[in-house]
Gaussian input, Z-matrix of N, CA and C with variables (Angstrom, degrees):
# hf/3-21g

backbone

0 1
 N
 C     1     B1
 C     2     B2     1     A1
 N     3     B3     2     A2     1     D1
 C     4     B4     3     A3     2     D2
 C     5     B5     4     A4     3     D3
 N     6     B6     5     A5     4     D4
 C     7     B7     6     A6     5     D5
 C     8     B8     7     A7     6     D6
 N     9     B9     8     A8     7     D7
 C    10    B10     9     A9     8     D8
 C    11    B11    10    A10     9     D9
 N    12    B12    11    A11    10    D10
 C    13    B13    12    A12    11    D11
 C    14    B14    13    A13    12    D12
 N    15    B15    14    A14    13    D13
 C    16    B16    15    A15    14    D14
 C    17    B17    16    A16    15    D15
 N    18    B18    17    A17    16    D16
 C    19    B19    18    A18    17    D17
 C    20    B20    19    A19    18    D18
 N    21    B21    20    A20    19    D19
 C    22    B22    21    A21    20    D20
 C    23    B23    22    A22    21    D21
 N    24    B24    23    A23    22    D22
 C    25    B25    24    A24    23    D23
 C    26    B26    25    A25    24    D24
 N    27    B27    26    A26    25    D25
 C    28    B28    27    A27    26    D26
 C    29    B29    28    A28    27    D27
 N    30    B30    29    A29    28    D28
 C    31    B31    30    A30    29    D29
 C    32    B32    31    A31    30    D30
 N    33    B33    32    A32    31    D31
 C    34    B34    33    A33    32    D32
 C    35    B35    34    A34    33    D33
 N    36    B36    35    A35    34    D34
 C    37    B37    36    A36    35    D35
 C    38    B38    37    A37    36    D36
 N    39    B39    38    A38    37    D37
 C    40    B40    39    A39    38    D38
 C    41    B41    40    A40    39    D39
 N    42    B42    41    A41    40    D40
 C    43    B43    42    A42    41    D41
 C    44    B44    43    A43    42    D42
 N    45    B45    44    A44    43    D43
 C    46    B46    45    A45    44    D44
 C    47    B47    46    A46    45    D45
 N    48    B48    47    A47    46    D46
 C    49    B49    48    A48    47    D47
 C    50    B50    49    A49    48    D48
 N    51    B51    50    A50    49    D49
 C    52    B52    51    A51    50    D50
 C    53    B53    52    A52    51    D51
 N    54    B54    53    A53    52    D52
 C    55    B55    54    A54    53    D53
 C    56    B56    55    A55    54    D54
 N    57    B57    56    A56    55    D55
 C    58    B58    57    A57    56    D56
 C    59    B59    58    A58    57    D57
 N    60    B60    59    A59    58    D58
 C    61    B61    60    A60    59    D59
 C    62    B62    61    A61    60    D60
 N    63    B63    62    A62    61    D61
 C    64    B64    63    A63    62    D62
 C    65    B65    64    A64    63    D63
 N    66    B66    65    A65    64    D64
 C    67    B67    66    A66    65    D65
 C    68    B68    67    A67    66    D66
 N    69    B69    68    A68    67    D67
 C    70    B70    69    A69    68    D68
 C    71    B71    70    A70    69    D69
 N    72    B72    71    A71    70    D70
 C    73    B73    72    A72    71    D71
 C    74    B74    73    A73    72    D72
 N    75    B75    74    A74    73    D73
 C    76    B76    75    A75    74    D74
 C    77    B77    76    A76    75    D75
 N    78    B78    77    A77    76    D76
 C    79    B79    78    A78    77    D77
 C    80    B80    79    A79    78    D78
 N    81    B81    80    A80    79    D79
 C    82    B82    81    A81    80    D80
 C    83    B83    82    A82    81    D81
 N    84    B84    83    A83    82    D82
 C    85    B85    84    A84    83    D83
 C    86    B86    85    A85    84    D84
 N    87    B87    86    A86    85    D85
 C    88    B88    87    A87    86    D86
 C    89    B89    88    A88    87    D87
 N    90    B90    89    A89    88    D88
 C    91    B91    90    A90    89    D89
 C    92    B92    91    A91    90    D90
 N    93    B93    92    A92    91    D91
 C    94    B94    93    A93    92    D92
 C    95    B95    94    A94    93    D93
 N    96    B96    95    A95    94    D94
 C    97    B97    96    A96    95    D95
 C    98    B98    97    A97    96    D96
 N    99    B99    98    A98    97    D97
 C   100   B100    99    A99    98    D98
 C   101   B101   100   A100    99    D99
 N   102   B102   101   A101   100   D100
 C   103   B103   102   A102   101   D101
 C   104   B104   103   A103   102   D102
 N   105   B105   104   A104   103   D103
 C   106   B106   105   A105   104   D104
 C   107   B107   106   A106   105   D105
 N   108   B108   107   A107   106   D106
 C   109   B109   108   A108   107   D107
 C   110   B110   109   A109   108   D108
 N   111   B111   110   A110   109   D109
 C   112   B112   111   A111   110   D110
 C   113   B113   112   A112   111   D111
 N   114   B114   113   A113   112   D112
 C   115   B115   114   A114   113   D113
 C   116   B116   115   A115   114   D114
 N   117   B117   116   A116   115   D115
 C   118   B118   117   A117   116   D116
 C   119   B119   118   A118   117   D117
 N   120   B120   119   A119   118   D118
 C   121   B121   120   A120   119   D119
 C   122   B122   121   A121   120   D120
 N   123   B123   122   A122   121   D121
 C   124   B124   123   A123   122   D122
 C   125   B125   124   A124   123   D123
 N   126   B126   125   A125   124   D124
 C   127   B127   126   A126   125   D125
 C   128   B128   127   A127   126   D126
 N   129   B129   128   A128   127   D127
 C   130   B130   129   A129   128   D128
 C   131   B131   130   A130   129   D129
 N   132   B132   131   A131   130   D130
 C   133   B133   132   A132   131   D131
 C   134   B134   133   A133   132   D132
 N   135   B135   134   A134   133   D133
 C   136   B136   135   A135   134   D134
 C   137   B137   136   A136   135   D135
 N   138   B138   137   A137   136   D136
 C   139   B139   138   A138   137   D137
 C   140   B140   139   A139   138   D138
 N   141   B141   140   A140   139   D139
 C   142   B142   141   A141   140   D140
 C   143   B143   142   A142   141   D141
 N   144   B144   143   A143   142   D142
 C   145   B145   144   A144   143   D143
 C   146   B146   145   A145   144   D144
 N   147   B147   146   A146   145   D145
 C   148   B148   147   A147   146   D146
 C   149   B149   148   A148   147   D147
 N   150   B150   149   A149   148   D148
 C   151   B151   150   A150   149   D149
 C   152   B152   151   A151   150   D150
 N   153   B153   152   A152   151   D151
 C   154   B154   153   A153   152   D152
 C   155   B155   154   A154   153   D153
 N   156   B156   155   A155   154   D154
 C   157   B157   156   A156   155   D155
 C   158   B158   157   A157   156   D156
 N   159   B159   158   A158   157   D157
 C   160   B160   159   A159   158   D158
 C   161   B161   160   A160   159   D159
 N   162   B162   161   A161   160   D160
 C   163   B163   162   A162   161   D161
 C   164   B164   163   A163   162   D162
 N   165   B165   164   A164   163   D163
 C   166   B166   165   A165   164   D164
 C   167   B167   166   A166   165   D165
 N   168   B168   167   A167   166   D166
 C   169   B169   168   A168   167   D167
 C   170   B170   169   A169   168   D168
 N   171   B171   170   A170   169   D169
 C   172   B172   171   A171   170   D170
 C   173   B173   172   A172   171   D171
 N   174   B174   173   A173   172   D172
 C   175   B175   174   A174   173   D173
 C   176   B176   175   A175   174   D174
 N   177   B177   176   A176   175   D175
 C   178   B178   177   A177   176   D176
 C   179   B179   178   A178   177   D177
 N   180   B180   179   A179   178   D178
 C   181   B181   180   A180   179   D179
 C   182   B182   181   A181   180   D180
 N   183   B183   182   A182   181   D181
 C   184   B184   183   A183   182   D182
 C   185   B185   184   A184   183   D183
 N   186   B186   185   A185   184   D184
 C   187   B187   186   A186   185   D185
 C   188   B188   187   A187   186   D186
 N   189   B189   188   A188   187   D187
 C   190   B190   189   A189   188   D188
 C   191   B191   190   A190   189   D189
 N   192   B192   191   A191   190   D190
 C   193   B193   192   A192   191   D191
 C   194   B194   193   A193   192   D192
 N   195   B195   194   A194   193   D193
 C   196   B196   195   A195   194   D194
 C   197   B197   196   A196   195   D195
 N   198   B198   197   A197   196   D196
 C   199   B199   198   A198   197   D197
 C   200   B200   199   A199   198   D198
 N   201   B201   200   A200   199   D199
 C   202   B202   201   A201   200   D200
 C   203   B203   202   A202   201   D201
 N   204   B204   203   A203   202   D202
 C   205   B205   204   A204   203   D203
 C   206   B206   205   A205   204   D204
 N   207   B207   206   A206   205   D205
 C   208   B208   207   A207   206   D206
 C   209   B209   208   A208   207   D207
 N   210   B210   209   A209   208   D208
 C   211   B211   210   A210   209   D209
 C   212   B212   211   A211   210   D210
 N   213   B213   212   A212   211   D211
 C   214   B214   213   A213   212   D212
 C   215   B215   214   A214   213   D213
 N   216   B216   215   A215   214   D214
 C   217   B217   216   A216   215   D215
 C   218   B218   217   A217   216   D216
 N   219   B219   218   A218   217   D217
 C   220   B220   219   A219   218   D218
 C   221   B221   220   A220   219   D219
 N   222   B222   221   A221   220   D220
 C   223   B223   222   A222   221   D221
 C   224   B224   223   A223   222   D222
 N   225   B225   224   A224   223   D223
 C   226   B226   225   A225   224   D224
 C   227   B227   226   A226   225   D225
 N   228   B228   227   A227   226   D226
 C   229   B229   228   A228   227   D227
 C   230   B230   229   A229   228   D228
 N   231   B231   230   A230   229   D229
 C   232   B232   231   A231   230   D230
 C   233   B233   232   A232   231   D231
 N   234   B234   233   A233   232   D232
 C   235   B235   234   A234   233   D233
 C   236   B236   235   A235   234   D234
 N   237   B237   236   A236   235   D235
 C   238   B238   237   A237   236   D236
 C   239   B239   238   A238   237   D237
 N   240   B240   239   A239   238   D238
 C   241   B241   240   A240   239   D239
 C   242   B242   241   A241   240   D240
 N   243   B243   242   A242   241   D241
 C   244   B244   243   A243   242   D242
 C   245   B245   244   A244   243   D243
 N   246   B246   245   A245   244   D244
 C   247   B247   246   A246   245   D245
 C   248   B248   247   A247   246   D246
 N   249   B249   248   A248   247   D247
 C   250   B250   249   A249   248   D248
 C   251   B251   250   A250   249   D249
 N   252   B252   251   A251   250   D250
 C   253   B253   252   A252   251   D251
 C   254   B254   253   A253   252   D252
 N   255   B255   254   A254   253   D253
 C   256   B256   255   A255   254   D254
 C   257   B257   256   A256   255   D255
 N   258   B258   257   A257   256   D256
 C   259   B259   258   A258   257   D257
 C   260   B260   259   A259   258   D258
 N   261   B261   260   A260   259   D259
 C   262   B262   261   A261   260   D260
 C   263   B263   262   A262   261   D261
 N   264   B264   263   A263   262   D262
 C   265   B265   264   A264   263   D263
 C   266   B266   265   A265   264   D264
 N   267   B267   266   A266   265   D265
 C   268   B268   267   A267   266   D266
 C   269   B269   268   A268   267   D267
 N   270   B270   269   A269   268   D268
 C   271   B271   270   A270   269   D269
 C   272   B272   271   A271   270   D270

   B1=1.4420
   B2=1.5275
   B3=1.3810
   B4=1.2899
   B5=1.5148
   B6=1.2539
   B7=1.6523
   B8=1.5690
   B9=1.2276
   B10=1.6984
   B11=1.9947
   B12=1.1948
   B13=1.9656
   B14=1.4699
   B15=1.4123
   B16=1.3104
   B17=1.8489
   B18=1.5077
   B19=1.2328
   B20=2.1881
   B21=1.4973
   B22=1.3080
   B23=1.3996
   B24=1.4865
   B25=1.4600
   B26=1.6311
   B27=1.4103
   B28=1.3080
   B29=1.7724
   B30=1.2574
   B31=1.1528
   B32=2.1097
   B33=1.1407
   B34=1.7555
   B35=1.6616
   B36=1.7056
   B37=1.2780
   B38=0.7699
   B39=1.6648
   B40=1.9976
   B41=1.9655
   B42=2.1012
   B43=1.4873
   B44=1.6196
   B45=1.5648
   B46=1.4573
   B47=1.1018
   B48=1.1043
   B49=1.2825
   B50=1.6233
   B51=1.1012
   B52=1.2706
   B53=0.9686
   B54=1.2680
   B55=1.9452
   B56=1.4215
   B57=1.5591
   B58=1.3236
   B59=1.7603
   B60=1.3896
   B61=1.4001
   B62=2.0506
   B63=1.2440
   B64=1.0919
   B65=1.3376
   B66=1.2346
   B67=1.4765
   B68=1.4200
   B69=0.7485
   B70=1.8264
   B71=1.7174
   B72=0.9980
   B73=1.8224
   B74=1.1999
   B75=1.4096
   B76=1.5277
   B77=1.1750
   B78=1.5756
   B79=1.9234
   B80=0.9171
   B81=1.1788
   B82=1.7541
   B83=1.5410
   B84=2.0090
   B85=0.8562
   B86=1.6000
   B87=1.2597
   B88=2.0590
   B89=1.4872
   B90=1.0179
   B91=1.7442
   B92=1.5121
   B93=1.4584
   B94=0.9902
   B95=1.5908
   B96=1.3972
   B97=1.6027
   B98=1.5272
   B99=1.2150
   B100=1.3282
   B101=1.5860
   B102=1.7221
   B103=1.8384
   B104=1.7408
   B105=1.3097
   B106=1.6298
   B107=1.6747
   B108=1.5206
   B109=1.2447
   B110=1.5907
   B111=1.3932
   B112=1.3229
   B113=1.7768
   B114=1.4328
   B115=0.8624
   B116=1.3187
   B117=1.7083
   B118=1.9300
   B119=0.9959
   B120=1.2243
   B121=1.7861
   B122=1.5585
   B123=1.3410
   B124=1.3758
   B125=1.5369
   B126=1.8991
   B127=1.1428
   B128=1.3885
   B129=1.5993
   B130=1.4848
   B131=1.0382
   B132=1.4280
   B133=1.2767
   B134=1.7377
   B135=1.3285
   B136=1.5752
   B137=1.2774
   B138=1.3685
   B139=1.6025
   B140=0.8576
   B141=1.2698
   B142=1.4168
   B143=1.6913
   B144=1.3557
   B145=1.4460
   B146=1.3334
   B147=1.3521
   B148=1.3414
   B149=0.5054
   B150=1.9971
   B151=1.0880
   B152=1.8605
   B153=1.3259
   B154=1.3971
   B155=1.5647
   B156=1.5850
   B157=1.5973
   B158=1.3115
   B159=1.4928
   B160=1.5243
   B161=1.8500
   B162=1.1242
   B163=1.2965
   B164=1.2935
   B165=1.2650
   B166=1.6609
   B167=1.9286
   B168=0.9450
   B169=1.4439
   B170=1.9221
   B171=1.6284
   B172=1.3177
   B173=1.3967
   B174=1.5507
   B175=1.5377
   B176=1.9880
   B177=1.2105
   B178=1.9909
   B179=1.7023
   B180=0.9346
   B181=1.6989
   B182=1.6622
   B183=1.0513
   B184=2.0460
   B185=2.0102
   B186=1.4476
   B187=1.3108
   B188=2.1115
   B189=1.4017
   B190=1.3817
   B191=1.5691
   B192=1.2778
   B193=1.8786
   B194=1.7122
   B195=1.5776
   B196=1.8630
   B197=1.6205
   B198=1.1654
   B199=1.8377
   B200=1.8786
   B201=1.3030
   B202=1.3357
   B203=1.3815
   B204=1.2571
   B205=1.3182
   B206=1.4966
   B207=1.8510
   B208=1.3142
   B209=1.3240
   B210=1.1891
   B211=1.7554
   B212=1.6529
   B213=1.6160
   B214=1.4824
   B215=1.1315
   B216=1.3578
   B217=1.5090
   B218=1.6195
   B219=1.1790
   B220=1.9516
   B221=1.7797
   B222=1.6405
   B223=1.5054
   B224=2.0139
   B225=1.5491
   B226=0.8361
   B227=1.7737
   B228=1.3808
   B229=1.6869
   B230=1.4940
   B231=1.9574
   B232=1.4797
   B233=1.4482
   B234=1.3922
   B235=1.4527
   B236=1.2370
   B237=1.7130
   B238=1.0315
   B239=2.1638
   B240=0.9470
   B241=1.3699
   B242=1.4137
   B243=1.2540
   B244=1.2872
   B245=1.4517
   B246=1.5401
   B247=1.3785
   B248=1.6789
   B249=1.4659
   B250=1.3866
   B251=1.7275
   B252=1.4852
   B253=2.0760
   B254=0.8182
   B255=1.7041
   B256=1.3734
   B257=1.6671
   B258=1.4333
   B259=1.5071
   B260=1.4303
   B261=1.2246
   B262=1.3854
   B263=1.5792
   B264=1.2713
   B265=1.3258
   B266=1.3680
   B267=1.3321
   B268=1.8248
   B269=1.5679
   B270=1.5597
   B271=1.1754
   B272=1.6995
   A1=110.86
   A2=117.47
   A3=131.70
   A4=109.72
   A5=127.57
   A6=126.80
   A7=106.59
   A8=101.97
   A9=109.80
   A10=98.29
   A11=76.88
   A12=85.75
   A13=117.32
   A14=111.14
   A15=130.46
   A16=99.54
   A17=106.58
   A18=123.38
   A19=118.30
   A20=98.76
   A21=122.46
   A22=122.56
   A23=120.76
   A24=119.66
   A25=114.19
   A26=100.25
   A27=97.80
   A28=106.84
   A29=118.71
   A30=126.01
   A31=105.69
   A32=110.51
   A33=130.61
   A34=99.68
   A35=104.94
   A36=119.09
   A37=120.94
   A38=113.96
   A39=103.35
   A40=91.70
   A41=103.15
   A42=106.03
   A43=93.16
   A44=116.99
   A45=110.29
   A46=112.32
   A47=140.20
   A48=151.51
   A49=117.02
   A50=136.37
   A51=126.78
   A52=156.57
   A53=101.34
   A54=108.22
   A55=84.45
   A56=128.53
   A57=117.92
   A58=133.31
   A59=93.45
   A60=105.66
   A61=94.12
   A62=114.29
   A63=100.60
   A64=123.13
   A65=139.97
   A66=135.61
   A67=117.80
   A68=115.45
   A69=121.09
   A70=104.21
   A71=106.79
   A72=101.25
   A73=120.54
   A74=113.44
   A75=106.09
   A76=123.53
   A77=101.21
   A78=94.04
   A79=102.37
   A80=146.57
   A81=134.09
   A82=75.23
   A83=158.96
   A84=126.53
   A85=62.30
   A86=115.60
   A87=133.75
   A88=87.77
   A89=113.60
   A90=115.74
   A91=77.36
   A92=150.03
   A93=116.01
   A94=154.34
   A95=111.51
   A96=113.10
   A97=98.93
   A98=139.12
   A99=150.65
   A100=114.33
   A101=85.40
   A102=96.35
   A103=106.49
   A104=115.49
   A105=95.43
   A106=103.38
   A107=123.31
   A108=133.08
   A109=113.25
   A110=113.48
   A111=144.85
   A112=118.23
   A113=98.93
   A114=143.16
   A115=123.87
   A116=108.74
   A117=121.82
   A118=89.33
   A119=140.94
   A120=129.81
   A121=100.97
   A122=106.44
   A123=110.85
   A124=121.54
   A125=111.72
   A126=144.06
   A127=90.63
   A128=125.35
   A129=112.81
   A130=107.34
   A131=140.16
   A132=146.38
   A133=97.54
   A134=128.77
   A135=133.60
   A136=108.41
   A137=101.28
   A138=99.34
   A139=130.84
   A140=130.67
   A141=146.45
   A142=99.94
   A143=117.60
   A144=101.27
   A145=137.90
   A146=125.43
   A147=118.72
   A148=128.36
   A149=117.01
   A150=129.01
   A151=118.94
   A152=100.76
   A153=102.96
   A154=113.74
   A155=111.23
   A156=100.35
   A157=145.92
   A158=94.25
   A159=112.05
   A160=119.25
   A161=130.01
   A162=121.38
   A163=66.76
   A164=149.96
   A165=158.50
   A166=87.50
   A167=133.53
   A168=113.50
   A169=78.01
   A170=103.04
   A171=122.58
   A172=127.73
   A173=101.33
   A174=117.89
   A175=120.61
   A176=82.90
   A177=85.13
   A178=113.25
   A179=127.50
   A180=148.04
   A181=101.52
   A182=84.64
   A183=93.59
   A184=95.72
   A185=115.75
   A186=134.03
   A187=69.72
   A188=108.74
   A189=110.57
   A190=120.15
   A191=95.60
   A192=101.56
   A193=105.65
   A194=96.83
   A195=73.49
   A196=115.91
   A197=104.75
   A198=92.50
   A199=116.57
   A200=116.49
   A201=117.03
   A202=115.02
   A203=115.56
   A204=115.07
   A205=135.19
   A206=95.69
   A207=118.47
   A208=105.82
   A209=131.58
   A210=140.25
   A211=95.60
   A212=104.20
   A213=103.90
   A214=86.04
   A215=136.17
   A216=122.30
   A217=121.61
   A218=96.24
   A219=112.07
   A220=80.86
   A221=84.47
   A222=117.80
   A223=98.86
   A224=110.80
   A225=135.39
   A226=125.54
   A227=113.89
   A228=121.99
   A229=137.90
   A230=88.13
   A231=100.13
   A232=102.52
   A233=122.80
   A234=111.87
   A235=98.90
   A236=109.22
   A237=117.09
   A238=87.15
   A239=130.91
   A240=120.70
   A241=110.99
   A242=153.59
   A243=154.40
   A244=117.67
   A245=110.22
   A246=113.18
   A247=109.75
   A248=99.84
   A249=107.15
   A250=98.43
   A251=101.65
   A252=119.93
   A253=91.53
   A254=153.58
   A255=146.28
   A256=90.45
   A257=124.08
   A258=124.26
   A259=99.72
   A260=106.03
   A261=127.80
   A262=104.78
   A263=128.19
   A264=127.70
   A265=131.61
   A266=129.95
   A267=109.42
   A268=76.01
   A269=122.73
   A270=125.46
   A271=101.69
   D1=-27.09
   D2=176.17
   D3=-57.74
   D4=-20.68
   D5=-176.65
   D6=-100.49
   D7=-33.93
   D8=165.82
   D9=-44.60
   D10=-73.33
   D11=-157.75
   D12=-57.20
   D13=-17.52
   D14=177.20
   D15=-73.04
   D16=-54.96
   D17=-179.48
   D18=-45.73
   D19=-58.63
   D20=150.47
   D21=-39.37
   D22=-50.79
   D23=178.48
   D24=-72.31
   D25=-32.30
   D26=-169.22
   D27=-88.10
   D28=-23.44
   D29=-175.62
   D30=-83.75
   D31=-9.92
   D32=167.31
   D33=-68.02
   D34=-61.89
   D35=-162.66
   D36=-72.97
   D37=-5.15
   D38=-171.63
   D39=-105.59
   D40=-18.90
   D41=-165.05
   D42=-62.14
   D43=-39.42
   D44=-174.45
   D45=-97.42
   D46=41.61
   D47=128.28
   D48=-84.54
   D49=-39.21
   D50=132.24
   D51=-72.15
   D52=0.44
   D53=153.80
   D54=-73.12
   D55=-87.45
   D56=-160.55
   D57=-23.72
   D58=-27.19
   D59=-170.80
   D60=-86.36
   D61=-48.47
   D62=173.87
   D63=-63.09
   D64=-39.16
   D65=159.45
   D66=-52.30
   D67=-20.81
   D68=163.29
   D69=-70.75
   D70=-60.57
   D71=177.84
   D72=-57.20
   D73=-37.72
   D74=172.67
   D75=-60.53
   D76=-49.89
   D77=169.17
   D78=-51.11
   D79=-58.28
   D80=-125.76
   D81=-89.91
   D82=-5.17
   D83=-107.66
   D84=-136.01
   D85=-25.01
   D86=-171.99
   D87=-78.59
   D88=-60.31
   D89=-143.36
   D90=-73.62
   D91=-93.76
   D92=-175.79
   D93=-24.90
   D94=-28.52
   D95=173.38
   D96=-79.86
   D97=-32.54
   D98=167.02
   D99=-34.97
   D100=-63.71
   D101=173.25
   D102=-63.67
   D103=-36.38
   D104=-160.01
   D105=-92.66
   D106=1.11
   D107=156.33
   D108=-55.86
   D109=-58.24
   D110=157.69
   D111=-10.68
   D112=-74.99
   D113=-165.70
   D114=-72.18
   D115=-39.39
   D116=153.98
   D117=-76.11
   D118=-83.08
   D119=-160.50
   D120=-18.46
   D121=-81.99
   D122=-177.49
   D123=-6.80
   D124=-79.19
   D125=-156.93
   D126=-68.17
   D127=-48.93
   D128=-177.30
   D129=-62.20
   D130=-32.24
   D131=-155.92
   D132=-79.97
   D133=-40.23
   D134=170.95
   D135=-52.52
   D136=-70.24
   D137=176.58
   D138=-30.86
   D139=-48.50
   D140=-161.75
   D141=-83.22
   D142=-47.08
   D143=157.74
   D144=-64.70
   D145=-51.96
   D146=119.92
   D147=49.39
   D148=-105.11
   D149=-178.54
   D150=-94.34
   D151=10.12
   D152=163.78
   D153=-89.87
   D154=-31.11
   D155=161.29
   D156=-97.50
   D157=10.27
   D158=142.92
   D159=-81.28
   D160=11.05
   D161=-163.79
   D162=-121.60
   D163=-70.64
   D164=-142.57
   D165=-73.86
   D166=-10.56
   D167=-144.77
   D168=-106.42
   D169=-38.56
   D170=-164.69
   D171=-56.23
   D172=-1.14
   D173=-148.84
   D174=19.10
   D175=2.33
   D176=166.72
   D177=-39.32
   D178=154.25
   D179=144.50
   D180=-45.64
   D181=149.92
   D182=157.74
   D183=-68.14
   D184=-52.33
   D185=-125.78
   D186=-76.63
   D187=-59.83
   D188=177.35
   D189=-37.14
   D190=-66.51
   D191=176.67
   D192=-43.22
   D193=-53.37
   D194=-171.27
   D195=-84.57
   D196=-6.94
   D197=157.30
   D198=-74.77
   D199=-29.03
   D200=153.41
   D201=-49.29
   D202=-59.73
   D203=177.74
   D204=-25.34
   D205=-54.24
   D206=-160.48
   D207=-109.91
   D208=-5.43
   D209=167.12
   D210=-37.28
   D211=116.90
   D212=-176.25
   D213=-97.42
   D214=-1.56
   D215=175.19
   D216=-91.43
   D217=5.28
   D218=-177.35
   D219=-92.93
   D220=137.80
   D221=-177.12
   D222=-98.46
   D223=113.39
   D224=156.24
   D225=-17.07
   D226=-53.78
   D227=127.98
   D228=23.64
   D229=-83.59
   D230=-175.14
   D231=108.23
   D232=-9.68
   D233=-167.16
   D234=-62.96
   D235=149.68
   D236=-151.49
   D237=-97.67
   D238=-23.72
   D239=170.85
   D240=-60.76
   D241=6.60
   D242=149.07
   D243=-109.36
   D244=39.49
   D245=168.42
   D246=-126.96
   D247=107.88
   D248=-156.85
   D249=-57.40
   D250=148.09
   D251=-176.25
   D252=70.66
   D253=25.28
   D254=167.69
   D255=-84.70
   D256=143.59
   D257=156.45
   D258=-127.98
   D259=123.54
   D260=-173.91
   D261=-77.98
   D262=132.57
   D263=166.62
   D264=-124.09
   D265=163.29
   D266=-158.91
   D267=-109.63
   D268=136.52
   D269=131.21
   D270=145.91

């Protein structure tokens, strides 16, 4: 009966050893979604400067940018030949 109960204790000790181990992952499972919450904030937050000192850098208008903006004739792309005051050059 002694290998039974031995068997039982040890088979207790490894079950709470993995709960423990699983409650450890979950935190770490928070503190990570936390960080990568964190972490877009952040990056959106660059961008957005970013691209405000590229608009400042641009000497454009507001009134300019948002006709840039809204040019239904600007190709989705990026090509740079449908970016109006762009002069395209070969070489």
């Amino acid at each position: 009966m002694a290998t039974r109960k031995n068997t039982a204790e040890g088979l207790k000790a490894r079950m709470d050893k993995l709960e423990n181990d699983l409650v450890k992952i979950k935190d770490q499972k928070a503190q990570l979604n936390t960080k990568e919450k964190e972490l877009t904030k952040s990056l959106k937050e660059a961008k957005a400067s970013y691209i405000v000192a590229l608009m400042a850098e641009s000497g454009k208008s507001i009134e300019e940018l948002e006709q840039f903006a809204r040019n239904p004739h600007q190709e989705k792309n990026g090509d740079e030949l449908n970016v109006p005051g762009y002069e395209h050059t070969n070489g």
